[in-house]
Phi, psi and omega in degrees: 000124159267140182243139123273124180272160205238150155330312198274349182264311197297352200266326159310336197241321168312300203276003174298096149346304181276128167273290178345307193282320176313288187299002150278345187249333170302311189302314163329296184300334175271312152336311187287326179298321203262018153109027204206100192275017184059200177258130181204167191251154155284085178309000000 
């Protein structure tokens, strides 16, 4: 899968204060490119 990142995320992701959350929402986001949504439910 390709993912692009847009101006507005990278401008967004930079600018989070928290690294410990940032570097957690990177990771997600890298989980997701490779096929893998973790565990979630279906409503």
């Amino acid at each position: 899968m390709r993912v692009e990142k847009t101006n507005e995320y990278r401008e967004w992701i930079d600018s989070l204060k928290d690294t410990a959350g940032r570097a957690r929402i990177l990771m997600r986001v890298d989980r997701l490119v490779h096929g893998n949504p973790g565990a979630h439910r279906i409503a």
